[in-house]
N, CA, C and O atoms as a Tripos MOL2 file, in Angstrom:
@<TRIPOS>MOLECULE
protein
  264   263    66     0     0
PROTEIN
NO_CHARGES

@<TRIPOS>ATOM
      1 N          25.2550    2.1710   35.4510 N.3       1 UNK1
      2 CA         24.6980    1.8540   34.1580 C.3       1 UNK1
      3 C          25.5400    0.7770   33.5010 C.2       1 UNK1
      4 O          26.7670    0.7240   33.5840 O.2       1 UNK1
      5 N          24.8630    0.0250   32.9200 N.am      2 UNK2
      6 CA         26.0290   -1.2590   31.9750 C.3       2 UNK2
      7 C          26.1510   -0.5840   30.9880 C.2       2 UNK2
      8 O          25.3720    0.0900   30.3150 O.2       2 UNK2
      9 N          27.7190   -0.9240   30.9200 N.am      3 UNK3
     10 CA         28.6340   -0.5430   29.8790 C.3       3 UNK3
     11 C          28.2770   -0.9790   28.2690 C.2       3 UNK3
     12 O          28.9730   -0.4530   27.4010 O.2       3 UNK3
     13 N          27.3340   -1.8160   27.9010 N.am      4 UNK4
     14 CA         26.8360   -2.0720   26.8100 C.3       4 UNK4
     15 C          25.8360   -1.3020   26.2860 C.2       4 UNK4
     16 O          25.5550   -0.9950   25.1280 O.2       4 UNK4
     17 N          25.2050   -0.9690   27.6580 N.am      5 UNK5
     18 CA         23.6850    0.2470   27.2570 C.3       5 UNK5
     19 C          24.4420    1.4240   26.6280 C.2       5 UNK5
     20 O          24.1720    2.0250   25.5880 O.2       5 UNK5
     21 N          25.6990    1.6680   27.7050 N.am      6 UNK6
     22 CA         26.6010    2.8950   27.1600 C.3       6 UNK6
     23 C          27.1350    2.6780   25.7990 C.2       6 UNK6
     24 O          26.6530    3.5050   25.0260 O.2       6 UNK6
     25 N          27.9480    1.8710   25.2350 N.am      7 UNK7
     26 CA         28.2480    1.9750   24.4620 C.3       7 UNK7
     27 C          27.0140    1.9450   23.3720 C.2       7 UNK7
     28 O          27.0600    2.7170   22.4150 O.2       7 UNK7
     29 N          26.2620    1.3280   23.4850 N.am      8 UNK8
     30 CA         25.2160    1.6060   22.1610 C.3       8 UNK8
     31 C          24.2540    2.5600   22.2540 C.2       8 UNK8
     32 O          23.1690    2.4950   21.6770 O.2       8 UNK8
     33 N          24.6050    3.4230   22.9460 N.am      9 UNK9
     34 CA         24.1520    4.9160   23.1180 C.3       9 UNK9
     35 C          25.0700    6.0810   22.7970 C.2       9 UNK9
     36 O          24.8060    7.2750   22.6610 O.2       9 UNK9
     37 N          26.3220    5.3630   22.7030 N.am     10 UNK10
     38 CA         27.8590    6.2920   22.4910 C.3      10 UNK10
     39 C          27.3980    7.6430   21.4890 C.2      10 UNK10
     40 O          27.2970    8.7940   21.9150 O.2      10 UNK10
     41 N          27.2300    7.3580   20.5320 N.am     11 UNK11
     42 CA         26.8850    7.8620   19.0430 C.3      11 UNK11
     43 C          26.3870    9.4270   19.3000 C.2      11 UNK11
     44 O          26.6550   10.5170   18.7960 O.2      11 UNK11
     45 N          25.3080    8.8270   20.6140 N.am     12 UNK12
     46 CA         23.8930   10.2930   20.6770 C.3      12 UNK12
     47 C          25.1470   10.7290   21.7780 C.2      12 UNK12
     48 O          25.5680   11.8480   21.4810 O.2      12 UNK12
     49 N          25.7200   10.2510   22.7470 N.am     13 UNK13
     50 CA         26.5390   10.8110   23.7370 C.3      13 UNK13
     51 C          27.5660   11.7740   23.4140 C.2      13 UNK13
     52 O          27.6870   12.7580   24.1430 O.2      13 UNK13
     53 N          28.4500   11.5900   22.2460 N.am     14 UNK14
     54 CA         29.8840   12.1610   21.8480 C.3      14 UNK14
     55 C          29.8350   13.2490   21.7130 C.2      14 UNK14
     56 O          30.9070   13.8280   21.5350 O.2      14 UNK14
     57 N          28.4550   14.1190   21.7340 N.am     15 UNK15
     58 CA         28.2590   15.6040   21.3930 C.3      15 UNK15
     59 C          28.5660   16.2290   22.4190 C.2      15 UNK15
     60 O          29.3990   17.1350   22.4370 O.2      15 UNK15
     61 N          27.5110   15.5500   24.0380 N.am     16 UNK16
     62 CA         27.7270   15.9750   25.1060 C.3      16 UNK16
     63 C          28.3780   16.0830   25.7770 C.2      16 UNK16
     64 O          28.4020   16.8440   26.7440 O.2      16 UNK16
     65 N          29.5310   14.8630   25.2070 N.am     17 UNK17
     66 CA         31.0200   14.3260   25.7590 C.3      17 UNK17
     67 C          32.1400   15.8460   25.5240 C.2      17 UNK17
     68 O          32.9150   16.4470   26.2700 O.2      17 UNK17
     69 N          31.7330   16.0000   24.1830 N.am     18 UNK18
     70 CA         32.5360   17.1660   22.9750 C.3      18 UNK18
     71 C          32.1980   18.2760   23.6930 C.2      18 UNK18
     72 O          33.0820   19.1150   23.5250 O.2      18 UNK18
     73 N          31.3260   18.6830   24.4210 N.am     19 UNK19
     74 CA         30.7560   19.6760   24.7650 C.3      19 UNK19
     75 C          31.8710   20.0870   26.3630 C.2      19 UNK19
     76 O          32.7100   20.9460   26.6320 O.2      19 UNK19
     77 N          31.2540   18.9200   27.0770 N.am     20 UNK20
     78 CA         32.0150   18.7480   28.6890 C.3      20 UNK20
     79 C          34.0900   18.8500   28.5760 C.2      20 UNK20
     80 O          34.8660   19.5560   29.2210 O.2      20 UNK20
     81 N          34.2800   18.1250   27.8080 N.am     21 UNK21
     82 CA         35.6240   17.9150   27.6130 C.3      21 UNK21
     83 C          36.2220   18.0270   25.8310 C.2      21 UNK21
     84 O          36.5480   17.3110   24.8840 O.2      21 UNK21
     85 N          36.0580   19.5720   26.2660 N.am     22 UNK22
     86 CA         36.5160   20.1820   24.7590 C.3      22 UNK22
     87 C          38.5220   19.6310   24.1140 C.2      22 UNK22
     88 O          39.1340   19.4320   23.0640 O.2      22 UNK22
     89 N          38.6350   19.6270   24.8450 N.am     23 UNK23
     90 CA         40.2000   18.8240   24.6320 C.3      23 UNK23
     91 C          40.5270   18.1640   23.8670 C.2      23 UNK23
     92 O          41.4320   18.3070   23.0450 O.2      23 UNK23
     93 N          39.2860   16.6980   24.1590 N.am     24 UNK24
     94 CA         39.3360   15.4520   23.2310 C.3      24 UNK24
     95 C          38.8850   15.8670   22.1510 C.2      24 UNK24
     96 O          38.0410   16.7360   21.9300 O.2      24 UNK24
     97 N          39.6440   15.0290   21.2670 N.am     25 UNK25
     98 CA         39.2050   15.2610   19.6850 C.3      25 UNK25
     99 C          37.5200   14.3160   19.1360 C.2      25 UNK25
    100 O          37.0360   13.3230   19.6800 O.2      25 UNK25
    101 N          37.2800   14.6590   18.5940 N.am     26 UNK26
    102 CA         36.3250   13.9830   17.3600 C.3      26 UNK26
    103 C          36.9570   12.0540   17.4750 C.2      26 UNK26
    104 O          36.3300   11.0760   17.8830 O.2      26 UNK26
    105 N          37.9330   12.1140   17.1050 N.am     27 UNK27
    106 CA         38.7560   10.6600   16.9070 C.3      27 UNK27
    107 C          38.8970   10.1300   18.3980 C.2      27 UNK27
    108 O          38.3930    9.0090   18.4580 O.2      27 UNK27
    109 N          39.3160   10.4690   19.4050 N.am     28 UNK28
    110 CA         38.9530    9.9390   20.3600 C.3      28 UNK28
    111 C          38.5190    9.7650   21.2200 C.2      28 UNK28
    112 O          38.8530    9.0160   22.1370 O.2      28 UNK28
    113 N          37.0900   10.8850   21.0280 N.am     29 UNK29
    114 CA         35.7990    9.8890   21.3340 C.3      29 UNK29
    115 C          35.0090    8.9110   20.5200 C.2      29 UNK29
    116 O          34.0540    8.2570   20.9400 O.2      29 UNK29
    117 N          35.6200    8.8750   19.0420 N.am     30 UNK30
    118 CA         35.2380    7.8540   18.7410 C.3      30 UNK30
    119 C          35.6750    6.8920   19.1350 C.2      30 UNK30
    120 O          34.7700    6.1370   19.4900 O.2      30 UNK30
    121 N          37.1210    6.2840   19.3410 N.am     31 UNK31
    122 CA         37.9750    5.5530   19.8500 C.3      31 UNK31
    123 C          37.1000    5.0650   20.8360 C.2      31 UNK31
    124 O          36.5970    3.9420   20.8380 O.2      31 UNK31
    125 N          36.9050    6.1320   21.8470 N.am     32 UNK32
    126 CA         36.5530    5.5010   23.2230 C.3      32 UNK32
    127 C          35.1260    4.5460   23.4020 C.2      32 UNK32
    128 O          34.7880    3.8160   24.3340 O.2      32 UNK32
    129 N          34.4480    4.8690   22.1130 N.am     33 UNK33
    130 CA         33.4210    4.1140   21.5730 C.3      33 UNK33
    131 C          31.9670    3.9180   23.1930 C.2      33 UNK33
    132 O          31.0230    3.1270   23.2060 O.2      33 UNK33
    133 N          32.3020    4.8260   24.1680 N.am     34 UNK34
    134 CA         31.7880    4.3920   25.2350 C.3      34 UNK34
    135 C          31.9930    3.8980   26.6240 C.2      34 UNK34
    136 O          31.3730    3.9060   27.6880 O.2      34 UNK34
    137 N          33.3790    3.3700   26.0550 N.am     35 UNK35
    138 CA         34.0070    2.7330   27.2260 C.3      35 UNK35
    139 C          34.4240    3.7450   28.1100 C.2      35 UNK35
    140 O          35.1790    4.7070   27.9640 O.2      35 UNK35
    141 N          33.7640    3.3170   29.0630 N.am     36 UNK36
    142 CA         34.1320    3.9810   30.3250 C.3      36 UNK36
    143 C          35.7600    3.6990   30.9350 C.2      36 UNK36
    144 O          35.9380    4.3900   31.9380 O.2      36 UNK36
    145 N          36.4360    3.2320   30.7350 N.am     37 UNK37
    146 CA         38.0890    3.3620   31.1060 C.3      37 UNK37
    147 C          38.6360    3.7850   29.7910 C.2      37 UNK37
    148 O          39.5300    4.6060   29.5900 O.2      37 UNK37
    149 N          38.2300    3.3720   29.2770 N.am     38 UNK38
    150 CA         39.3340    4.0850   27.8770 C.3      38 UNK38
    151 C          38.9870    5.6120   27.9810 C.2      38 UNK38
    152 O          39.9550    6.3640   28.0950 O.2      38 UNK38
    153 N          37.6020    6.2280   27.9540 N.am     39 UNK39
    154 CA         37.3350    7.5690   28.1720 C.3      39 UNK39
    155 C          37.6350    8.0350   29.5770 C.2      39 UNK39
    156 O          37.3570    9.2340   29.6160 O.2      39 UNK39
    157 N          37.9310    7.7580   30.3540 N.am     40 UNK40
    158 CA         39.0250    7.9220   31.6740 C.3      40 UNK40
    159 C          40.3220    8.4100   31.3510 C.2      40 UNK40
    160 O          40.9230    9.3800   31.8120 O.2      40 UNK40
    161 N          40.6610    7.5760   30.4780 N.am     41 UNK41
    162 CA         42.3370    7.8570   30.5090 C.3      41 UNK41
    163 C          42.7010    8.7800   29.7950 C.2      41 UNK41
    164 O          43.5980    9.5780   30.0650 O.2      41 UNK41
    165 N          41.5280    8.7320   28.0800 N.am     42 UNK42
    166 CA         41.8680    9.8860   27.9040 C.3      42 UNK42
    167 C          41.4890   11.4760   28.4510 C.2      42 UNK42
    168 O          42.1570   12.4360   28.0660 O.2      42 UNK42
    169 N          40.5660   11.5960   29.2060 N.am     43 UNK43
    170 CA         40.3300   12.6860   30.1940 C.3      43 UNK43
    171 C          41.2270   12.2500   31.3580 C.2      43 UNK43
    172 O          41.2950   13.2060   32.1300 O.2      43 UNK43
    173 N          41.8620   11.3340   31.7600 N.am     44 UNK44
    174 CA         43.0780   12.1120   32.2730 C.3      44 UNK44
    175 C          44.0220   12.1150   31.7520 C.2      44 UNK44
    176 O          44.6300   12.6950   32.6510 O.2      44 UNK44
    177 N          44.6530   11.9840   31.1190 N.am     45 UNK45
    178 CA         45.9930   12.9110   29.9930 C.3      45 UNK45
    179 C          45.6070   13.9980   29.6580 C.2      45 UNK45
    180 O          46.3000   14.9540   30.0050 O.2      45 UNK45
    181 N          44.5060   14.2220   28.9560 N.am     46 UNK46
    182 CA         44.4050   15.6200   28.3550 C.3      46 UNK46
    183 C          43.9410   16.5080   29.3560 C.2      46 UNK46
    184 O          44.1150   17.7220   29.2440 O.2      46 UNK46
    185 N          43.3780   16.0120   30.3020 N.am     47 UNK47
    186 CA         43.0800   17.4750   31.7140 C.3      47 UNK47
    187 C          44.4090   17.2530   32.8220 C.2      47 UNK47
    188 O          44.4310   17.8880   33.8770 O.2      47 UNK47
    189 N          45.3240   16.4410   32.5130 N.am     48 UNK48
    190 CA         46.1810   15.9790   33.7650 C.3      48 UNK48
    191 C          45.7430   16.0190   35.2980 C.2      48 UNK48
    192 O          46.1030   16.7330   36.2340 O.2      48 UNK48
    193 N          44.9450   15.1080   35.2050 N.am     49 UNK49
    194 CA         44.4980   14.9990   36.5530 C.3      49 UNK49
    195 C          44.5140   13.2950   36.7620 C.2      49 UNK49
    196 O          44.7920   12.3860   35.9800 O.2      49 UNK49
    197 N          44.0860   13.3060   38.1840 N.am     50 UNK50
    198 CA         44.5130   11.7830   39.1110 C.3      50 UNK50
    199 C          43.4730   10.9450   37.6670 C.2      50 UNK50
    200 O          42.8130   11.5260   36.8060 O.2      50 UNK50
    201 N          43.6250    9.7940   37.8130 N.am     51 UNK51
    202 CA         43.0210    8.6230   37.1820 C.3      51 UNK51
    203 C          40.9740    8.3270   37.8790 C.2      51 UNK51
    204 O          39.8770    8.0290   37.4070 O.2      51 UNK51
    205 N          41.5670    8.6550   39.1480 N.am     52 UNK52
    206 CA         39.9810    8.3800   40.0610 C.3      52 UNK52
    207 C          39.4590    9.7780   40.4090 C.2      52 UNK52
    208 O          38.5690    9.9200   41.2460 O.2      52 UNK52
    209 N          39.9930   10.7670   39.7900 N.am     53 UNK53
    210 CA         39.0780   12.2370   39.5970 C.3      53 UNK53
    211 C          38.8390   11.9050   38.2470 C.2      53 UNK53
    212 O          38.0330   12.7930   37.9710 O.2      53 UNK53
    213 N          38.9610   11.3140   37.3190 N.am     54 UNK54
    214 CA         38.8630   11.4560   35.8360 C.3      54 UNK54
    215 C          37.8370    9.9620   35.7410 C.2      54 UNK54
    216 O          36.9620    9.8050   34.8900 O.2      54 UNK54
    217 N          38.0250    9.4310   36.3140 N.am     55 UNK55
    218 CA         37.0850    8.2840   36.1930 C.3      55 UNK55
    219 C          35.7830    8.6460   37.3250 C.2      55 UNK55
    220 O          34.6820    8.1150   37.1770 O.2      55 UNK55
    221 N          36.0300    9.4930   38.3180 N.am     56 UNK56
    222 CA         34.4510   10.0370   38.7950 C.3      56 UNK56
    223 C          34.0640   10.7610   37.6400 C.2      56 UNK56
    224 O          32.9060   10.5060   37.3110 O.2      56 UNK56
    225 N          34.6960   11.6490   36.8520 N.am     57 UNK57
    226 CA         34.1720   12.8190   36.4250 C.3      57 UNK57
    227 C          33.1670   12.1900   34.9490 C.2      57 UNK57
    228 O          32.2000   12.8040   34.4990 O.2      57 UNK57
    229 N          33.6900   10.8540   34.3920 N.am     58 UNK58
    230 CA         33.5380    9.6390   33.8820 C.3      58 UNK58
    231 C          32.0150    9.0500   33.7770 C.2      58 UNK58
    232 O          31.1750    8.8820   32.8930 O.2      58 UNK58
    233 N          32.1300    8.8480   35.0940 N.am     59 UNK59
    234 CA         30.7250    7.9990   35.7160 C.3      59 UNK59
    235 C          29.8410    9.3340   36.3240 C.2      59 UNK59
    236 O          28.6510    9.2770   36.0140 O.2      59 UNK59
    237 N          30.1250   10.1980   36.9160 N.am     60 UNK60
    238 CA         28.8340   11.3890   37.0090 C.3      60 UNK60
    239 C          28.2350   11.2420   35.2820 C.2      60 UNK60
    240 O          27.0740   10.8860   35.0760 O.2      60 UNK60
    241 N          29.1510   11.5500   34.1830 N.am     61 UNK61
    242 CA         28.7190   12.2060   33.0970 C.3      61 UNK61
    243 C          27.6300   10.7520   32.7780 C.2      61 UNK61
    244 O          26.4050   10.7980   32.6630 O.2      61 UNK61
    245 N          28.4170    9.6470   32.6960 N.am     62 UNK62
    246 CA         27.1990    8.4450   32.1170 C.3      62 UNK62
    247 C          25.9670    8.1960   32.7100 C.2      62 UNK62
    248 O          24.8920    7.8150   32.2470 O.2      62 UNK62
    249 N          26.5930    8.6850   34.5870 N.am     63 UNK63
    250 CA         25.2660    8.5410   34.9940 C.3      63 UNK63
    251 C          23.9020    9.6640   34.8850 C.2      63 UNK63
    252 O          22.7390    9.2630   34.9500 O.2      63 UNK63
    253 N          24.2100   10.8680   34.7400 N.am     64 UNK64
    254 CA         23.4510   11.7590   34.2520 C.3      64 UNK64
    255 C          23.3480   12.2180   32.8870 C.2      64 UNK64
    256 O          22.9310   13.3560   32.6690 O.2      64 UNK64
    257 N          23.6590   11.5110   32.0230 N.am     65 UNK65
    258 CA         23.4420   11.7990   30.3330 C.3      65 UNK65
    259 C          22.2120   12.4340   30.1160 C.2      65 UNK65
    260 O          22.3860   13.0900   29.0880 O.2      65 UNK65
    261 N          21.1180   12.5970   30.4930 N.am     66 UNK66
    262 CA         20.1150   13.0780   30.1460 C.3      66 UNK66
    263 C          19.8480   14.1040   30.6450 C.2      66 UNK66
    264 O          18.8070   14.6870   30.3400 O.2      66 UNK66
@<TRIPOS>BOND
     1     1     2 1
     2     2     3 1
     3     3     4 2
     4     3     5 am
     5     5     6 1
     6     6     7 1
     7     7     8 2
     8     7     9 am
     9     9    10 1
    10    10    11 1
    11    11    12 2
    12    11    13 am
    13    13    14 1
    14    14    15 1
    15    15    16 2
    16    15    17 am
    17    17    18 1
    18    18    19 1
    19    19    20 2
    20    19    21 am
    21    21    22 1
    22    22    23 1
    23    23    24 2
    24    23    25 am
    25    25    26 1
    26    26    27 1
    27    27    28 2
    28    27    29 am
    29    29    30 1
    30    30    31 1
    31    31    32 2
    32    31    33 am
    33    33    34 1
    34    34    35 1
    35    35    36 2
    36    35    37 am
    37    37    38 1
    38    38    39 1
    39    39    40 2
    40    39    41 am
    41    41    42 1
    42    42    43 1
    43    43    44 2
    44    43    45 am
    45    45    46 1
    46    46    47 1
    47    47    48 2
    48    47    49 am
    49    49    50 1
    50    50    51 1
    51    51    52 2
    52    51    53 am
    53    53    54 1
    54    54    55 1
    55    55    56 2
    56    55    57 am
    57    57    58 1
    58    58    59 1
    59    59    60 2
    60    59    61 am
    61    61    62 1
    62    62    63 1
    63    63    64 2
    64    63    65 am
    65    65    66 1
    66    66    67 1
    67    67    68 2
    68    67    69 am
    69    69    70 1
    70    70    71 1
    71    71    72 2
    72    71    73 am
    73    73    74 1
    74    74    75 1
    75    75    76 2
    76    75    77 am
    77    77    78 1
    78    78    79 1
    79    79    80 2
    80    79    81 am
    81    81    82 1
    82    82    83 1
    83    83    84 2
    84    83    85 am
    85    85    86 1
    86    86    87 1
    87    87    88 2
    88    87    89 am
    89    89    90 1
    90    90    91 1
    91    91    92 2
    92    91    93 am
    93    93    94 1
    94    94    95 1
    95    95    96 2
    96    95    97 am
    97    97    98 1
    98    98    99 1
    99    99   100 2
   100    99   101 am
   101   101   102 1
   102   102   103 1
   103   103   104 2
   104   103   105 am
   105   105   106 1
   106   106   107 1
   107   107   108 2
   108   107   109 am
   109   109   110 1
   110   110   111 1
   111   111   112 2
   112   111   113 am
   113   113   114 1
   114   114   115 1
   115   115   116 2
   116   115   117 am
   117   117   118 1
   118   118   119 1
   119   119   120 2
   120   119   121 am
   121   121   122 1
   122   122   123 1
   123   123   124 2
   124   123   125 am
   125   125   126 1
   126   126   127 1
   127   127   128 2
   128   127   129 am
   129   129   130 1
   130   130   131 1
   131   131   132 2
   132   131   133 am
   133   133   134 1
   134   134   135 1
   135   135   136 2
   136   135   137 am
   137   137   138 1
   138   138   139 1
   139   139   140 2
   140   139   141 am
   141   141   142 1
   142   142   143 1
   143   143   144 2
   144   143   145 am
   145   145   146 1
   146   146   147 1
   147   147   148 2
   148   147   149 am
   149   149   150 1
   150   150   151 1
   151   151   152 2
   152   151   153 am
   153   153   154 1
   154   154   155 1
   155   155   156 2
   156   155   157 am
   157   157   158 1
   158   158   159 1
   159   159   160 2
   160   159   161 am
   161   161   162 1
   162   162   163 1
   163   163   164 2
   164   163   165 am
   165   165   166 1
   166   166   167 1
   167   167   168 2
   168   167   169 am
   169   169   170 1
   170   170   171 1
   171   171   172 2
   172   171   173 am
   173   173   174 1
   174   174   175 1
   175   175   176 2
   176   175   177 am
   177   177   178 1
   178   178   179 1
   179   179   180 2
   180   179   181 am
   181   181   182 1
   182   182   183 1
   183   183   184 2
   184   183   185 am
   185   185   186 1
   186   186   187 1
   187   187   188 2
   188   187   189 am
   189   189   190 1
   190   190   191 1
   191   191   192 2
   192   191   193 am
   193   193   194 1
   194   194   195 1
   195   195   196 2
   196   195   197 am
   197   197   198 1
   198   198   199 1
   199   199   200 2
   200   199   201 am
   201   201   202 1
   202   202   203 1
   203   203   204 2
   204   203   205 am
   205   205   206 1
   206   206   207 1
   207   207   208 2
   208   207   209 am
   209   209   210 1
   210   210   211 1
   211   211   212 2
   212   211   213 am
   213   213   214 1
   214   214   215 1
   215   215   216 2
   216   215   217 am
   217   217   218 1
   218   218   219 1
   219   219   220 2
   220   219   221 am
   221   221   222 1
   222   222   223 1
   223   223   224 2
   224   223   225 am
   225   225   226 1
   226   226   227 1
   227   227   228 2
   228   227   229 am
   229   229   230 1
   230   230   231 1
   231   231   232 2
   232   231   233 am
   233   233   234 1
   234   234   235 1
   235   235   236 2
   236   235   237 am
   237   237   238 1
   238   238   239 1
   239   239   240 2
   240   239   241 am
   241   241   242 1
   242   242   243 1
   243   243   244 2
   244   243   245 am
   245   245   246 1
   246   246   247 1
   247   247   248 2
   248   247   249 am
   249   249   250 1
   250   250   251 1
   251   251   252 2
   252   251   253 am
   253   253   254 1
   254   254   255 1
   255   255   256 2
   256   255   257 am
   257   257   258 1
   258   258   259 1
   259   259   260 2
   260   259   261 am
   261   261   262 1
   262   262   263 1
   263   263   264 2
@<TRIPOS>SUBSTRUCTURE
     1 UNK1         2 RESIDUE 1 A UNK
     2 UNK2         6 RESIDUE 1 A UNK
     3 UNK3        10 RESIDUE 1 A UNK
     4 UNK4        14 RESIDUE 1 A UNK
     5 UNK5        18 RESIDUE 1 A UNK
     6 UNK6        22 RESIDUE 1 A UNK
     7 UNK7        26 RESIDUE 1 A UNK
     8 UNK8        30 RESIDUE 1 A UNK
     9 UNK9        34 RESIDUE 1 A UNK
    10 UNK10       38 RESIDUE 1 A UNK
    11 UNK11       42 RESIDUE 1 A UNK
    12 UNK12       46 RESIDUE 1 A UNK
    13 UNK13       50 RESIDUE 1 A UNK
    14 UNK14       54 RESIDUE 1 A UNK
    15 UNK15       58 RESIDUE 1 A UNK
    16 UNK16       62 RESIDUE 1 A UNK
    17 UNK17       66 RESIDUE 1 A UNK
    18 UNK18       70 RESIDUE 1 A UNK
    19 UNK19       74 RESIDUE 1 A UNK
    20 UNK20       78 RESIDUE 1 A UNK
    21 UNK21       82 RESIDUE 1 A UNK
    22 UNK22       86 RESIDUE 1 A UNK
    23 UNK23       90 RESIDUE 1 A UNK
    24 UNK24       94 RESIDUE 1 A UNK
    25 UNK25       98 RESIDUE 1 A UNK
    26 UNK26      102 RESIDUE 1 A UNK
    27 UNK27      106 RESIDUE 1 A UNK
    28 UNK28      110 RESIDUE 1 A UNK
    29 UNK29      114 RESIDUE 1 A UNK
    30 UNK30      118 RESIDUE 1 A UNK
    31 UNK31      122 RESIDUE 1 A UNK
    32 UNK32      126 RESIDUE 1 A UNK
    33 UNK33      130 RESIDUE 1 A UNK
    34 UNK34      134 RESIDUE 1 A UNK
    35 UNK35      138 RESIDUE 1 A UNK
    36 UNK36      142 RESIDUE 1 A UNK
    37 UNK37      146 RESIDUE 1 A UNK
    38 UNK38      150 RESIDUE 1 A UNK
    39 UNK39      154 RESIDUE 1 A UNK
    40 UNK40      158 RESIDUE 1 A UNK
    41 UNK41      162 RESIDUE 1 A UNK
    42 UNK42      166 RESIDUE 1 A UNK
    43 UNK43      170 RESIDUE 1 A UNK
    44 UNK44      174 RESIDUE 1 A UNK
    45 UNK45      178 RESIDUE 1 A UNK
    46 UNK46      182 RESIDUE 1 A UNK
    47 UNK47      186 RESIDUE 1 A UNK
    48 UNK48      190 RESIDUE 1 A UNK
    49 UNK49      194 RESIDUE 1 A UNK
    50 UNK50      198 RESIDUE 1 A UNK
    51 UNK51      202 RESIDUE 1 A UNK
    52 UNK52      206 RESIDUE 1 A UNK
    53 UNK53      210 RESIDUE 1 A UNK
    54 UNK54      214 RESIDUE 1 A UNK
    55 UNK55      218 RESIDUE 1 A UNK
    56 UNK56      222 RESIDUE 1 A UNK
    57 UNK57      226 RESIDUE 1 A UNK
    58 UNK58      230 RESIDUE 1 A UNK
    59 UNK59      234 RESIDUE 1 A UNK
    60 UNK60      238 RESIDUE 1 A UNK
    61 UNK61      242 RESIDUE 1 A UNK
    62 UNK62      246 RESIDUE 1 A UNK
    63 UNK63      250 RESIDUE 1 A UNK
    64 UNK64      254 RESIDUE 1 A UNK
    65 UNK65      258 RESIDUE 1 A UNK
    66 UNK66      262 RESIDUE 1 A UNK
């Protein structure tokens, strides 16, 4: 999916995001505004896991949003 569709879909996403990865706060998923590496990194710090388990876990979620 392009990263622009994502981000201007972010808004309706952050619930489902909030939902999957209870960890992250309110503030940074706003931060992450969509971006798919910035929301990587912070799902991996806050789950401590590898960078490319956190960036699959990343791209499953954008690619199945619905």
């Amino acid at each position: 999916m392009n990263e622009d569709t994502i981000e201007g879909q972010w808004k309706q996403l952050k619930g489902k995001a909030k939902t999957l990865w209870g960890k992250l706060t309110d503030d940074e998923l706003t931060q992450a505004e969509g971006n798919v590496d910035r929301l990587a990194g912070l799902v991996q710090e806050r789950y401590g896991i590898s960078h490319d388990q956190a960036r699959k876990q990343v791209n499953d979620f954008m690619n199945n949003k619905r």
